[in-house]
N, C-alpha and C positions, 0 to 999 in steps of 0.2 A: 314493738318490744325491743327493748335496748339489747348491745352485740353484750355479750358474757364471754369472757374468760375465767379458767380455772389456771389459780396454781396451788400445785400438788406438793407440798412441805413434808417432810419424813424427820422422823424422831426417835431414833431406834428402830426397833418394829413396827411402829407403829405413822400410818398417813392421816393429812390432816387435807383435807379440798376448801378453798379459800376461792370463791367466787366475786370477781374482779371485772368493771369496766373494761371493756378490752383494749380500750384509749390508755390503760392503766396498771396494765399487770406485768408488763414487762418491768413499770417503774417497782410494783411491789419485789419482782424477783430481785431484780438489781440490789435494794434495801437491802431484802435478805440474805445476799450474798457479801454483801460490804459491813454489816451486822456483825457477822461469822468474823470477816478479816479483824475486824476488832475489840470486839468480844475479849477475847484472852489480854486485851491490854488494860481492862478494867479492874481496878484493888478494890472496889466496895464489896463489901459480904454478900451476898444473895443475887450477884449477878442472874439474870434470866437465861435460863436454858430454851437457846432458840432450836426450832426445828429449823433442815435444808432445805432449800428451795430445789427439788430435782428434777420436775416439770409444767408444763405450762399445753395445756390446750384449751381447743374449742369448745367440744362439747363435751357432755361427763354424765356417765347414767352409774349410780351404784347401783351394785349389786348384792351388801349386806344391809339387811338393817343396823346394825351397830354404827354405818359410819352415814355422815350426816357432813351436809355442805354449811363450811360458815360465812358469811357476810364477809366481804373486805373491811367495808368501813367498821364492824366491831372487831376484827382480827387487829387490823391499825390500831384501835381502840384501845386496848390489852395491850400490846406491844409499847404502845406510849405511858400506858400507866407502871408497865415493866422497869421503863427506862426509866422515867420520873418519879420515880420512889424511890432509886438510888443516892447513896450518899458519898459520892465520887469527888475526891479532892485532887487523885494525880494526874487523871486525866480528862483530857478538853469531852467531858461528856454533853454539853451542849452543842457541837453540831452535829453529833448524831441525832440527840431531841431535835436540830432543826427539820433533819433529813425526814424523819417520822412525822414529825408535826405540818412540813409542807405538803408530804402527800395524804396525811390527816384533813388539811385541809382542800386538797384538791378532791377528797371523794365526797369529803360534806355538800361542796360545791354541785358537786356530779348529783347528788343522792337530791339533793332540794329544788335542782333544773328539772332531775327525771320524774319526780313528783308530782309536779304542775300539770 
């Protein structure tokens, strides 16, 4: 059974558990924390409202039913279709797509090794 990490994204009141390689979750936090630094320099319309990355562990047992763990690789997923539907002219919005789309592709990687 492969090592799992969680990170724990908040949005308001509301937590979201993003189930990660653990080879990998530190890269997702990092993202989401360099996301946030530049987010606010974004002029296209419908910027995405990211949630914070405010932790990261081992293991994770909920305790409501309402909340429910989601995949890294489709959280990356959504976050790159976020960015990519943007229509950004002032700023360099392609190496943040690189930043998502490299670790986009580092879990595709991870997800079709842990497959086999």
């Amino acid at each position: 059974m492969p090592n799992m990490r969680y990170v724990i994204l908040q949005s308001g009141d509301k937590l979201q558990y993003v189930e990660m390689p653990a080879d990998y979750a530190y890269q997702l936090s990092a993202l989401n924390l360099r996301l946030h630094k530049e987010v606010s320099k974004l002029t296209a319309q419908g910027t995405p409202e990211l949630p914070l990355a405010v932790a990261e562990c081992d293991h994770l047992e909920l305790l409501q039913e309402t909340s429910a763990i989601v995949s890294g690789l489709d959280y990356i997923n959504e976050l790159e279709k976020s960015f990519a539907s943007l229509n950004e002219t002032n700023y360099p919005l392609i190496s943040l797509l690189t930043e998502i789309r490299a670790l986009q592709a580092q879990l595709e990687q991870w997800y079709e090794e842990e497959a086999v």
